[in-house]
C-alpha positions as CSV (number, residue, x, y, z in Angstrom):
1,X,0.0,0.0,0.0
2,X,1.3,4.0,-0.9
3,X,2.2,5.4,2.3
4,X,-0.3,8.1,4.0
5,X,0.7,11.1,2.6
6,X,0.5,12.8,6.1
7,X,3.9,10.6,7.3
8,X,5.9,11.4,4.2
9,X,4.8,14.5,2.2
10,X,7.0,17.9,2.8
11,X,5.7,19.5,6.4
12,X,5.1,22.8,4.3
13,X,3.4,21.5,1.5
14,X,1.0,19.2,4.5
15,X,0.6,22.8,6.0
16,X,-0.4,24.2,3.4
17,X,-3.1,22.0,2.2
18,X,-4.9,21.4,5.9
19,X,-4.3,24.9,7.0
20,X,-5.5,27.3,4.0
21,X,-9.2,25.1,4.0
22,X,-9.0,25.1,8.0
23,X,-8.2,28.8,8.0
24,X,-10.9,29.4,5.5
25,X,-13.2,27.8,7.2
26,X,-12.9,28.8,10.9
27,X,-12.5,32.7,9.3
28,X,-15.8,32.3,7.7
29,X,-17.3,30.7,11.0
30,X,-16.4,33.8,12.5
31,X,-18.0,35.9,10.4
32,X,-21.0,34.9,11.3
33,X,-20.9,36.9,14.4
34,X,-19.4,39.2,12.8
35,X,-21.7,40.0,10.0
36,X,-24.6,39.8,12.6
37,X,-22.6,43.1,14.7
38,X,-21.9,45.0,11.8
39,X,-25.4,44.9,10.3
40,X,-26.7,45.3,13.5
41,X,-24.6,48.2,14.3
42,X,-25.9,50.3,11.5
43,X,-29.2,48.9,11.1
44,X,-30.1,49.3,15.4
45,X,-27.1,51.1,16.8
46,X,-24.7,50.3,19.6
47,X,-27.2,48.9,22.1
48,X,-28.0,46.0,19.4
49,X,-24.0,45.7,19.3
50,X,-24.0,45.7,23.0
51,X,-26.8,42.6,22.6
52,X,-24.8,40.9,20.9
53,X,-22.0,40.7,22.8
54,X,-23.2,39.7,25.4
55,X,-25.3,36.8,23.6
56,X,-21.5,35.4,22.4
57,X,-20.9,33.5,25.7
58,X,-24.1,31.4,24.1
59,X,-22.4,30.6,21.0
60,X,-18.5,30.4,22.7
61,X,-20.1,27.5,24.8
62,X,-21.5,25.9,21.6
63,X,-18.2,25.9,19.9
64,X,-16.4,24.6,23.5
65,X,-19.2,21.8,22.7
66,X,-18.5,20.8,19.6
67,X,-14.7,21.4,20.2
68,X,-14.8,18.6,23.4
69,X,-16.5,16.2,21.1
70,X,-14.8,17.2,17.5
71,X,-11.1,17.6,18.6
72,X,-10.8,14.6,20.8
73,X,-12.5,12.4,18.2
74,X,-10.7,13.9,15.4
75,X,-7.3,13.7,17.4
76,X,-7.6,9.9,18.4
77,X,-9.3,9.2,14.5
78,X,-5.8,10.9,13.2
79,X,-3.5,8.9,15.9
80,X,-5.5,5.5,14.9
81,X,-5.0,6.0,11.8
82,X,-1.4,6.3,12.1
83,X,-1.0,3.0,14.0
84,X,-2.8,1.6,10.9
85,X,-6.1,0.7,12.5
86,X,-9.1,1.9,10.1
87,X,-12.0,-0.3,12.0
88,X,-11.4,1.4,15.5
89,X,-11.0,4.7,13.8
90,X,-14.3,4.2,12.2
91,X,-16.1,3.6,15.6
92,X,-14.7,6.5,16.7
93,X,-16.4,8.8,14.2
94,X,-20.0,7.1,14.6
95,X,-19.5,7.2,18.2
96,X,-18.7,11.1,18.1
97,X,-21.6,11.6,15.7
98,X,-23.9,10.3,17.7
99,X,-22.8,12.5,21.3
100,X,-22.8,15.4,19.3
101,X,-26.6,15.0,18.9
102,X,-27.8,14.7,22.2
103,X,-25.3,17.1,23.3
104,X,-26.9,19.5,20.5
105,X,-30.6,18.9,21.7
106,X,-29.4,19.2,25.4
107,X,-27.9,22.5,24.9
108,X,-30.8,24.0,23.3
109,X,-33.2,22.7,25.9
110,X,-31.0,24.1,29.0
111,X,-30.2,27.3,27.2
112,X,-33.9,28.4,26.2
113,X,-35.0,27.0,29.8
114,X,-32.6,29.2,31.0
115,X,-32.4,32.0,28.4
116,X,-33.3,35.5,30.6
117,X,-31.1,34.1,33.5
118,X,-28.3,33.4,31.7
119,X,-28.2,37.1,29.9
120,X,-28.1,38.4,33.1
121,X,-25.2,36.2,34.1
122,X,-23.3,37.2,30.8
123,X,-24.2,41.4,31.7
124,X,-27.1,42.4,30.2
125,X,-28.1,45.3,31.5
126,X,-32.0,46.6,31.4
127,X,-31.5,48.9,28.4
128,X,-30.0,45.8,26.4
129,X,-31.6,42.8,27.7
130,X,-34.7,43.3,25.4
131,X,-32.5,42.9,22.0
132,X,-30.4,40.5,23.8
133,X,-33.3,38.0,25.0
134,X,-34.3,38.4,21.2
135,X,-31.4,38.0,19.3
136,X,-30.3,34.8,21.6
137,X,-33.9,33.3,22.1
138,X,-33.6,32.4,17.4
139,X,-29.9,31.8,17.7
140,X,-30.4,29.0,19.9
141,X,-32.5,27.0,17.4
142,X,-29.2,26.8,15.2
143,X,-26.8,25.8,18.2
144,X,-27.7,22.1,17.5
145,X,-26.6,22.8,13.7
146,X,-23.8,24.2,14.7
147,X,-22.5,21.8,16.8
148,X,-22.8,19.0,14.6
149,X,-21.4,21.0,11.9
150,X,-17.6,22.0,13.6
151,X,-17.7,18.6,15.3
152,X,-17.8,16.8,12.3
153,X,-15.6,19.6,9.9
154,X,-12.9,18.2,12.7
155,X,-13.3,14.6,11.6
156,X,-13.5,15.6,8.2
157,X,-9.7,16.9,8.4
158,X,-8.7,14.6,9.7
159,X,-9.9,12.3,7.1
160,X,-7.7,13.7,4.8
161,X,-10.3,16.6,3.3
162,X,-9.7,19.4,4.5
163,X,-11.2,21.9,1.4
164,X,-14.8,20.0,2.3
165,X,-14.9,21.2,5.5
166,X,-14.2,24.3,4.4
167,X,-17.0,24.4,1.8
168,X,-19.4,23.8,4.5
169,X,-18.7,26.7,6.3
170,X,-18.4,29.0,3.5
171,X,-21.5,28.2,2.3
172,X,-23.3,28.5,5.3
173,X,-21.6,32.5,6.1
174,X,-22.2,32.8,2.2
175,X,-26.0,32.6,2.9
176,X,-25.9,34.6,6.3
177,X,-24.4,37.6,4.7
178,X,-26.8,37.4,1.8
179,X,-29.6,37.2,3.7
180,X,-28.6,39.9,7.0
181,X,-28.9,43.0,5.0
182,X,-32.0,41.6,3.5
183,X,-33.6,40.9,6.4
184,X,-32.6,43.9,8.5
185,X,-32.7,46.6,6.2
186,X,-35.3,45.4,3.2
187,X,-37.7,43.5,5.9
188,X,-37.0,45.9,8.5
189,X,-37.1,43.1,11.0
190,X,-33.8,44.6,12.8
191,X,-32.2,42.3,15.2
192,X,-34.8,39.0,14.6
193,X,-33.5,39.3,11.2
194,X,-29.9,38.9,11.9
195,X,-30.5,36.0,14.5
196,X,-32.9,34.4,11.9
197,X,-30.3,34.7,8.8
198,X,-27.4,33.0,11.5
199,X,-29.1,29.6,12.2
200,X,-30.3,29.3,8.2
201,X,-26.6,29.7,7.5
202,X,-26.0,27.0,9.9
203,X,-28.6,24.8,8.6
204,X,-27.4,24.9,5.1
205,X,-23.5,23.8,6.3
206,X,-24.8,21.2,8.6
207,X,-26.6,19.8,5.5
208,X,-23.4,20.1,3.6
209,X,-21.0,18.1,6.6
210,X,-24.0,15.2,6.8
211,X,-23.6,14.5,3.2
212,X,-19.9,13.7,3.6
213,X,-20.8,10.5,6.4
214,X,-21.1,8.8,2.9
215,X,-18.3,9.8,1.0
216,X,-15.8,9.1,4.0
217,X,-11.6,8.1,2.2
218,X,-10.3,6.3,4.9
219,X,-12.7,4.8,6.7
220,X,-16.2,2.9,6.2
221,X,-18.7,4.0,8.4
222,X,-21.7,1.3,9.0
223,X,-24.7,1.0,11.1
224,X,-23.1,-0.9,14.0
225,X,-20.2,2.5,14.1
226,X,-23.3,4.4,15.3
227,X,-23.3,3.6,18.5
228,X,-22.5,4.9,22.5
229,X,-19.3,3.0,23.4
230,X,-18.6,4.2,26.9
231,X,-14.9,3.3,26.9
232,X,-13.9,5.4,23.7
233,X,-16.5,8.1,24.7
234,X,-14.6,8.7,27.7
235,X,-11.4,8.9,26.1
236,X,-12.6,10.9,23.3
237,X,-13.7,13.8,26.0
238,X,-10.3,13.5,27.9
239,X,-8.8,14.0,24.9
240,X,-11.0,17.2,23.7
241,X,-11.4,18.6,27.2
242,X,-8.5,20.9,26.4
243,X,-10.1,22.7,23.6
244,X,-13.1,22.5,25.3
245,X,-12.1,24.0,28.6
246,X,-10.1,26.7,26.3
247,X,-13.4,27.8,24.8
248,X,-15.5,28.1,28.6
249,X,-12.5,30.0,29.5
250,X,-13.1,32.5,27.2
251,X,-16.9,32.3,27.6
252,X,-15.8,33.2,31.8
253,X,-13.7,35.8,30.2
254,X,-16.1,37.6,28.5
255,X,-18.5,37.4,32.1
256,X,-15.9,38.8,34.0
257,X,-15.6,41.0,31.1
258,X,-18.9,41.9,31.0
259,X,-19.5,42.4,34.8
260,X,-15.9,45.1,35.2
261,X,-16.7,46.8,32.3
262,X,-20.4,47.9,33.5
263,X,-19.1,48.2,37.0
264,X,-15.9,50.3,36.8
265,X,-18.0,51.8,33.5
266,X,-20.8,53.8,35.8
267,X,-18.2,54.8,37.9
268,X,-16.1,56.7,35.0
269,X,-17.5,59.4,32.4
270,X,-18.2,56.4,29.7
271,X,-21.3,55.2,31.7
272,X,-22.5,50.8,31.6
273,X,-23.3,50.6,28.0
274,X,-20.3,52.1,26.2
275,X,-17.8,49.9,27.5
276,X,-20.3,47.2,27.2
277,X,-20.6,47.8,23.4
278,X,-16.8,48.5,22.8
279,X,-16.3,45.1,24.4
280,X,-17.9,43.6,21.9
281,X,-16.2,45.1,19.1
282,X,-13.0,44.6,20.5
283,X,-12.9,40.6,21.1
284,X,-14.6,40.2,18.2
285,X,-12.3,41.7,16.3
286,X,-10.0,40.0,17.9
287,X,-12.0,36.6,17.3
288,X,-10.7,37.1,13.5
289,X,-7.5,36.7,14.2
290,X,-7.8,34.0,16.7
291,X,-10.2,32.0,14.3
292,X,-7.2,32.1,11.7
293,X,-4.7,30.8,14.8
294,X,-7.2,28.4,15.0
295,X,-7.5,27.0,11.6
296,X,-3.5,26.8,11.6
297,X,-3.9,24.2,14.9
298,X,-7.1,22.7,13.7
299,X,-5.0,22.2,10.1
300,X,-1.7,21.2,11.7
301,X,-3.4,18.4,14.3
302,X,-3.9,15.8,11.7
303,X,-0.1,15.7,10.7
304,X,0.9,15.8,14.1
305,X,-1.4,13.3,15.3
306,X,-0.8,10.9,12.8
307,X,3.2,11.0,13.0
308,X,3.1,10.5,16.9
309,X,1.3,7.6,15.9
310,X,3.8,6.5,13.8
311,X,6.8,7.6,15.8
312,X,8.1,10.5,13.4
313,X,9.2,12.6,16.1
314,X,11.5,14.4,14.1
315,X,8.3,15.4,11.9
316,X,6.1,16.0,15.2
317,X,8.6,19.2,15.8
318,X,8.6,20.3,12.6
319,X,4.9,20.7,11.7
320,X,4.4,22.9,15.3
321,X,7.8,24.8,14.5
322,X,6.1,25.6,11.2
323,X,2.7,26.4,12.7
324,X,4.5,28.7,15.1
325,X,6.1,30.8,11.9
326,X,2.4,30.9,10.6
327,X,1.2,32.6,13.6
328,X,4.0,34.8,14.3
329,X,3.6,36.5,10.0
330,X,-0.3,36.3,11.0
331,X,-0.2,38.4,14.3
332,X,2.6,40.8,12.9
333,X,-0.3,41.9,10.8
334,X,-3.0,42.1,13.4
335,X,-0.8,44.1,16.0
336,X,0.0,46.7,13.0
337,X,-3.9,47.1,12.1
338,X,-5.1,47.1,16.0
339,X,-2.5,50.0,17.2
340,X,-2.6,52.1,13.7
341,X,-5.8,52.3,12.4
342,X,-8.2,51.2,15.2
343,X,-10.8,53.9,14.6
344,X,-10.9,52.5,11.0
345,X,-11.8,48.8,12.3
346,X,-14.4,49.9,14.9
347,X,-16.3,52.6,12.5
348,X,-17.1,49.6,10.3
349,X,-19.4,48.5,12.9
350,X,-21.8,51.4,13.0
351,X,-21.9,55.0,15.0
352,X,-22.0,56.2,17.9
353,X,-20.9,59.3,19.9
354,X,-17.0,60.7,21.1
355,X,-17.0,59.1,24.5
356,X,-17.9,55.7,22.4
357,X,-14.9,56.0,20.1
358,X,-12.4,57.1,22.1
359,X,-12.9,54.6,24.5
360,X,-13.3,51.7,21.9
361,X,-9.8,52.7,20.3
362,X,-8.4,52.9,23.5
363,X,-9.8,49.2,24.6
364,X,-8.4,47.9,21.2
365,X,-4.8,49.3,21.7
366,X,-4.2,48.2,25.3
367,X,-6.1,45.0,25.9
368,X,-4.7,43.8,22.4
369,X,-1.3,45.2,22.7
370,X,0.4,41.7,23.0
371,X,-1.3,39.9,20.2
372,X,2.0,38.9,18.3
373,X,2.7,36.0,21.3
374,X,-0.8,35.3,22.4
375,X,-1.0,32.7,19.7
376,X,1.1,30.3,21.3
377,X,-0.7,29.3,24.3
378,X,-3.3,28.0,21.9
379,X,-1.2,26.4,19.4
380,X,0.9,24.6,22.3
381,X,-2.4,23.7,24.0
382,X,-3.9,21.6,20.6
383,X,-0.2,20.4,19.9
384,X,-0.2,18.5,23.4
385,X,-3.8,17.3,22.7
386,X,-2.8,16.4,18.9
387,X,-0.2,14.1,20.7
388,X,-2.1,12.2,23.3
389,X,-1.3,14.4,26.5
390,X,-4.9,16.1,26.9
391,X,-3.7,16.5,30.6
392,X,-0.3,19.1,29.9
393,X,-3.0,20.7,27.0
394,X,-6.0,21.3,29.4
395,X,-3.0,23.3,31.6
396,X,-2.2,25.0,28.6
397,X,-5.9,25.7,28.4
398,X,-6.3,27.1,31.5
399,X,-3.5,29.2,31.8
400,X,-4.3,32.9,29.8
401,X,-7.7,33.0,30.8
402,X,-8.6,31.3,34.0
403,X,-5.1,31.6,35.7
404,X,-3.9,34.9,34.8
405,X,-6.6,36.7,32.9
406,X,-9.1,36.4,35.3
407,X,-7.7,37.4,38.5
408,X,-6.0,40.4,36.6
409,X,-9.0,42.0,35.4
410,X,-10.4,41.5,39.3
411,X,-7.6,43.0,40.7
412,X,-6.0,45.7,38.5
413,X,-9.2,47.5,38.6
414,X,-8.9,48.0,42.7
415,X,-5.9,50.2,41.9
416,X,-6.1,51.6,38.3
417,X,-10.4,51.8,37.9
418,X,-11.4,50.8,34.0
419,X,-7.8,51.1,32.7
420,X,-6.9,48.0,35.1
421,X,-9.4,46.2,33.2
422,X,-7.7,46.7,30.1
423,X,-4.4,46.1,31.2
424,X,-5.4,42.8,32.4
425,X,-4.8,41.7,28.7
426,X,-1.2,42.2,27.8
427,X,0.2,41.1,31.0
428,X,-1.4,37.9,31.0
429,X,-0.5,37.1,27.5
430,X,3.2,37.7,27.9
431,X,2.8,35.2,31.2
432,X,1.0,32.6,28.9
433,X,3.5,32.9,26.3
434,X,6.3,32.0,29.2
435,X,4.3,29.6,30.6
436,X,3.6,28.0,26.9
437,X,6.9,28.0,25.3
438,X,8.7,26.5,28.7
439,X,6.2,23.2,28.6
440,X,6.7,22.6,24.6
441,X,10.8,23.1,25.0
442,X,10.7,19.9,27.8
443,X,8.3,17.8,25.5
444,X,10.6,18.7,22.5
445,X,13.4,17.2,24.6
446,X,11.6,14.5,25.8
447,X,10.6,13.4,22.0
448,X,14.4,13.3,21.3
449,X,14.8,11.0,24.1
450,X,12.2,9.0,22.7
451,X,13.4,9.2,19.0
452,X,16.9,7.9,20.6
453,X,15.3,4.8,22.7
454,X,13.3,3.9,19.3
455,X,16.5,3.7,17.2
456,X,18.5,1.7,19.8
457,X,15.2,-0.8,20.4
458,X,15.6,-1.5,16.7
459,X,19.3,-2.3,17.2
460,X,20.5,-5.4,17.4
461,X,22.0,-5.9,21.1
């Protein structure tokens, strides 16, 4: 048989052909928040932007989902598949399929239960809540849609088709962006229109990922692969619990967030719903370039998986070395947009008066001012998870936002007011970058050693 292509093929050239789709595809996912602030933003103004943002924690905790399920099925599919056993990997897929529907219909049960509670939780204040309970009340429907959808564009990688997945996503941000303007501005149904175009969008790629349970390369998937195994569901979730646990850290984040920002706000000249609104802007501005980090880790676990799993060390090293150089050209760019032309970026996503702008620009230049290393912490995190240590990537996970992030923007704020909360940002990047580059350096050394005790078991004594 020809040798997998993902143990033997140039690192670069492996890059290139998971990455771009991956990139692609996790971009366009973004959007759709995206799309649904900046039609919002000129269509209802900044307390719809403020609605939104703080309706993301609902859709940060869908992707932590389908992130727990996705990665750790995709990751053990790619490492079975590299110790050249096709039948197991094929349970895992069913298996994965099959918790991310009742973890779909769950979620949308609890969450519209829940729905008024769990604004408050995430901020809303009285002025918002009335968009916000809107907005999030349609969104819901789609979270179902959407969690199938990124869990199975993970296995779909990792199968070795990487542009499929990312048609299904384009397709589905395609139709959102069609249809927002259409339904905002021509229906005048303002922010129901957004929420509505979002889970159509979702529908549409959903439809598109289902199809490809048939068309499967490496794998046959049969009735008897569709099935709970409790063994390999446990594993699966150790192994995605990293992602996972990244993703509800940033959902806490964006609470904490949330909460300081109102606080600290109505104690300053900006007032609660400014800084609530610039928020918004800011992470999800910021959520473009992480979704593009993203798609470099989500394209890059598939090569590392599969050459731990067939002991290609060497190769291991150089596909995160590589990833790293990605990130590095990728945030040198953000950092240059986010501290020179800031009031460009947040005019895009509608008006709104002085004290609104200058304390946006402000929140985008200081909370984002370490962007160029922030990258890391995720990309380490997924490379540990991508190698069968979930346990040293669900540290990794942990450590920006729970560890550091957190107890920053509670602290700072004693001593410094508002500007504490934004300073929270930077200094707990450059820890996690420490923190981050420290734990990869041992594991490096510890794959030589491994690398070294392979060649010498193959030697004759």
């Amino acid at each position: 048989m020809r040798e997998n292509p993902l143990g033997s093929e140039k690192i670069s050239s492996l890059l290139k052909t998971f990455a771009i789709p991956s990139i692609t595809a996790t971009l366009v996912g973004s959007l759709y928040n995206i799309v649904d602030q900046v039609f919002i933003g000129q269509g209802v103004g900044y307390l719809g932007n403020a609605a939104t943002n703080v309706s993301y924690p609902l859709s940060t905790i869908c992707l932590a989902i389908s992130l727990l399920i996705g990665i750790g099925s995709a990751s053990r599919f790619s490492i079975y598949l590299g110790q050249n056993e096709p039948k197991h990997a094929a349970t895992l897929v069913g298996n994965g399929i099959v918790l991310m529907v009742i973890a779909g219909i769950l979620y949308l049960l609890l969450g519209e239960g829940f729905l008024s509670q769990l604004l408050w939780v995430f901020g809303a204040t009285d002025e918002v809540m009335p968009f916000a309970r809107q907005y999030a009340g349609i969104t819901l429907l789609g979270m179902p849609f959407l969690i199938l959808t990124n869990g199975i564009s993970n296995l779909i990688r990792a199968d070795g088709s990487p542009k499929y997945s990312m048609v299904c996503m384009v397709a589905g941000a395609i139709a959102n962006t069609i249809l927002d303007p259409i339904f905002i501005f021509a229906f005048q149904w303002g922010v129901f229109g957004a929420a509505l175009a979002t889970i159509l969008g979702q529908i549409l790629s959903f439809l598109l990922a289902l199809r490809y349970l048939w068309h499967f390369r490496t794998v046959t998937l049969t009735k008897d692969c569709f099935k709970i195994q409790v063994r390999d569901t446990f594993r699966t979730l150790y192994m995605g619990t990293s992602s996972c646990l990244n993703q509800i850290a940033i959902t806490i984040v964006q609470i904490v967030l949330n909460h300081s920002l109102t606080y600290y706000g109505a104690l300053s000249v900006y007032g609660q719903e400014i800084p609530l609104a610039a928020c918004g802007i800011v992470m999800k501005t910021n959520a473009i370039l992480l979704s593009i980090i993203v798609g470099i880790s989500q394209g890059v676990q598939p090569i590392i998986g599969y050459n731990f799993g067939a002991k290609k060390y060497d190769r291991v090293k150089q596909a995160y070395l590589l990833a790293i150089r990605w990130n590095f050209v990728v945030s040198a760019v953000s950092f240059c947009l986010f501290q020179f032309f800031p009031g460009q970026i947040i005019s895009i996503f509608g008006n709104g008066e002085p004290l609104y702008y200058e304390f946006a620009i402000r929140f985008m230049r200081t909370f984002l001012f370490m962007v160029l290393i922030n990258g890391v912490q995720l990309l380490s995190s997924n490379f540990f998870t991508a190698i069968g240590k979930a346990l040293k990537g669900l540290l990794l996970s942990l450590t920006r936002q729970v560890f550091f992030l957190i107890p920053l923007i509670l602290i700072l704020p004693l001593w410094f007011g508002i500007s504490g909360v934004l300073l929270a940002g930077p200094i707990a990047d450059f820890i996690a970058f420490v923190v981050s580059a420290s734990l990869v350096h041992r594991e490096f050394r510890h794959l030589d050693l491994q690398a070294e005790n392979e060649k010498n078991g193959k030697t004759p004594a």
